[in-house]
C-alpha positions in Angstrom: 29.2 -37.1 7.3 26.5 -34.1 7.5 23.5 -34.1 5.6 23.6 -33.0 1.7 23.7 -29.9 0.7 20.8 -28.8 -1.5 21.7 -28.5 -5.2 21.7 -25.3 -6.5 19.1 -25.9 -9.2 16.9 -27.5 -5.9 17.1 -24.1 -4.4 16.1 -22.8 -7.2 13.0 -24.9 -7.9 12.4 -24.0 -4.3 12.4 -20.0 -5.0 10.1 -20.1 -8.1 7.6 -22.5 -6.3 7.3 -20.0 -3.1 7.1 -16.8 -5.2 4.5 -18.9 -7.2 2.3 -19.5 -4.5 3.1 -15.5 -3.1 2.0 -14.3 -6.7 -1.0 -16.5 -6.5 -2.3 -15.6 -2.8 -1.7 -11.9 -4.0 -4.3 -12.0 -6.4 -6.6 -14.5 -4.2 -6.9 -12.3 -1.1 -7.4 -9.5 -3.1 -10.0 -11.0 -5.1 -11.7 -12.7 -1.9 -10.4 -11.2 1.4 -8.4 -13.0 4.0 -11.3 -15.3 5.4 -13.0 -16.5 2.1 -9.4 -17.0 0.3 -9.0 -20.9 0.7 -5.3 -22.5 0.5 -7.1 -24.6 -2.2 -7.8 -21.6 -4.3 -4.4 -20.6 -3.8 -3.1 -23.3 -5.1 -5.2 -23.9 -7.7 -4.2 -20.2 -8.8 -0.6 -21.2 -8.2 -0.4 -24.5 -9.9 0.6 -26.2 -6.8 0.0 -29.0 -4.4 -2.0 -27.4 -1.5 0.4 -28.7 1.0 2.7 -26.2 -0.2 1.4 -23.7 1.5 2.4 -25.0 5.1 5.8 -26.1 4.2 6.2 -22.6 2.5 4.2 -20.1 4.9 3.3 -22.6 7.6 -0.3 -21.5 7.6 -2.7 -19.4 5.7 -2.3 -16.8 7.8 1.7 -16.6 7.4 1.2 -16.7 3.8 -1.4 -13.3 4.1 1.5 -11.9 6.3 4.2 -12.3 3.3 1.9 -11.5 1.1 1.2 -8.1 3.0 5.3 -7.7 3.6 5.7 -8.0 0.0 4.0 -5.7 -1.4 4.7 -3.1 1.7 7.9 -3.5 0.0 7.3 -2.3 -3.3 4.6 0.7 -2.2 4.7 1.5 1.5 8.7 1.9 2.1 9.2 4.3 -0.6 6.4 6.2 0.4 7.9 6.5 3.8 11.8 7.4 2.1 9.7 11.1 1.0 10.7 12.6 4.1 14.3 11.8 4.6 14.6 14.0 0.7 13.7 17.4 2.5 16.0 20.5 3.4 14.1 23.4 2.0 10.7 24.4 0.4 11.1 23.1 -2.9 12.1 19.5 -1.8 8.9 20.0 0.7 7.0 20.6 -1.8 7.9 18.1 -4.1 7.7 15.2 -1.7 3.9 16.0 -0.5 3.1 16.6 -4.0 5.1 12.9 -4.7 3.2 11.9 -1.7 -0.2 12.5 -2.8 0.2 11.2 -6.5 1.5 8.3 -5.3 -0.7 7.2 -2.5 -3.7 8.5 -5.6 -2.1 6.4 -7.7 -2.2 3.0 -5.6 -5.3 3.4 -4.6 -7.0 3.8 -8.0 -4.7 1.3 -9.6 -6.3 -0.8 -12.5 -3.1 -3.2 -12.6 -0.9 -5.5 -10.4 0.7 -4.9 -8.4 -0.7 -1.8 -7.1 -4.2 -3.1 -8.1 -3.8 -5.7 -5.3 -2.8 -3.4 -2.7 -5.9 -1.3 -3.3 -8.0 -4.2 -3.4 -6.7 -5.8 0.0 -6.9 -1.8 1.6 -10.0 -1.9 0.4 -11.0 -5.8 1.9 -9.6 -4.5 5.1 -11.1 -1.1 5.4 -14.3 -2.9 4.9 -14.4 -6.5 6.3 -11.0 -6.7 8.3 -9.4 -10.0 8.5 -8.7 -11.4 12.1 -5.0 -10.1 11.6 -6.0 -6.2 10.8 -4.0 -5.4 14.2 -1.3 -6.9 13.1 -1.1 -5.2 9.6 -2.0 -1.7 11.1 1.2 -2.0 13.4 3.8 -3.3 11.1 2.6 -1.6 8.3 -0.4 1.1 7.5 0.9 3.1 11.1 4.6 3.2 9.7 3.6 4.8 6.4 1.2 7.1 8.2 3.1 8.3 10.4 5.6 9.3 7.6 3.4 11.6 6.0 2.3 13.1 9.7 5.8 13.4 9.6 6.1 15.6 6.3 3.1 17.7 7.7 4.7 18.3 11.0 7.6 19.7 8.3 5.0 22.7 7.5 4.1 23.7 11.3 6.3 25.5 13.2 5.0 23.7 16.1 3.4 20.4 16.5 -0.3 20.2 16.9 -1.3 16.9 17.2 -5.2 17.7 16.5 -4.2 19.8 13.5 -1.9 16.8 12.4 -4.5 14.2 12.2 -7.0 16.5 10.9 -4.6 16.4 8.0 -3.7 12.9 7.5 -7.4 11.7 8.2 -8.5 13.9 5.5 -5.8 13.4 2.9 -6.0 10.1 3.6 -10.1 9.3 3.1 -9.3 11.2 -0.4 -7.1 8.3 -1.2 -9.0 5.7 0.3 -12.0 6.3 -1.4 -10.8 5.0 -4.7 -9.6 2.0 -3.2 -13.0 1.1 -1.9 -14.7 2.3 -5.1 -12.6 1.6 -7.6 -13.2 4.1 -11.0 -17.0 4.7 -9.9 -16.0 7.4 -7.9 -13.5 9.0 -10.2 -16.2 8.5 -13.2 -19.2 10.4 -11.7 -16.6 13.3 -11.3 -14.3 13.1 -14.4 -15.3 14.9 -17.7 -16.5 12.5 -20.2 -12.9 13.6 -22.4 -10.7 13.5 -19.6 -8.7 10.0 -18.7 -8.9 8.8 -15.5 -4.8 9.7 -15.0 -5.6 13.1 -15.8 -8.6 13.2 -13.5 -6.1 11.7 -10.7 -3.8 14.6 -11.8 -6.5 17.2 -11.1 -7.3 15.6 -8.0 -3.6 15.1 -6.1 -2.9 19.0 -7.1 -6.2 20.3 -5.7 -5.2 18.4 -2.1 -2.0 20.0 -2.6 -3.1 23.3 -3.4 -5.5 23.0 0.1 -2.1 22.0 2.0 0.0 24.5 0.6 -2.6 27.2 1.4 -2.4 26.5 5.2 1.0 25.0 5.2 4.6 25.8 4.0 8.1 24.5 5.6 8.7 25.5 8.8 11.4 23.0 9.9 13.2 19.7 9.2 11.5 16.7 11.4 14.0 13.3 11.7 
């Protein structure tokens, strides 16, 4: 006779108790970085025994990679879908413009979850954890690459100085809000504006720079 199958409200316990402890390291990495987020903090935030984490993630370091993978899904992969929605001008257009908002938007998030993701871009921009490699490969490179992609879309031929001259710049913009949170945007934004709008003002001013030098050219798989 084999071994008993797991009851269904077990697996369920089992599901709430993992995404418990995902939620919780979320917010603890972003609030302390990879190295100075303990599993004890984790599971303090989490309400969980700290063994958890190894039967779970089987380290610390697994858990920063779900962590990572789970938010990737929710911010990165859609950013990287922009592409695949162009056939003419007008869709170009729309999905830079989509593009920049967007990647504005995570970066100068105030809530979760994009808040986290611009904390721990922000963590890894400035003290990066041992597994930086690791999360460049899997996941910042992917999503660069598809907005190189979308620029490559406005050239008529590829120019691979001219291509990262654009996505280093474009992307600095962003970054900068991540690492500075609203200091940046309030030294800049008029005492009646609202941040949003500020961020508005700012994603259609790269935009305008793009489409100045840039229109479609060509469809790039």
């Amino acid at each position: 006779m084999g071994p008993k199958r797991p009851s269904r409200k077990s697996e369920l316990d089992s599901k709430d108790t993992r995404e418990k402890i995902l939620n919780a390291a979320t917010k603890v990495f972003a609030e302390h970085g990879f190295r100075d987020a303990t599993t004890r903090l984790i599971c303090a935030e989490a309400q969980v025994n700290v063994a958890l984490v190894n039967y779970y993630f089987r380290s610390k370091a697994g858990l920063y990679k779900a962590v990572i993978a789970a938010l990737f899904e929710g911010t990165g992969k859609p950013l990287m879908a922009l592409p695949d929605t162009v056939c003419d001008e007008v869709s170009w257009r729309k999905a830079m413009e989509t593009w920049i908002r967007r990647s504005l938007a995570i970066c100068a998030a105030s809530k979760p979850p994009e808040l986290w993701v611009a904390r721990l871009m922000g963590m890894e921009e400035c003290v990066p954890s041992d597994l930086a490699q690791d999360i460049e490969e899997k996941f910042a490179k992917p999503v660069r690459e598809g907005f190189i992609r979308l620029l490559r879309m406005g050239m008529k031929q590829d120019d691979t100085v001219e291509l990262n001259l654009w996505a280093s710049t474009v992307n600095a913009q962003c970054v900068i809000y991540a690492l500075t949170r609203e200091r940046w945007a309030v030294r800049f934004c008029l005492p009646e504006m609202e941040i949003k709008d500020w961020l508005d003002r700012v994603a259609a001013h790269i935009c305008a720079g793009i489409f100045a030098r840039l229109s479609f050219q060509r469809k790039v798989d």
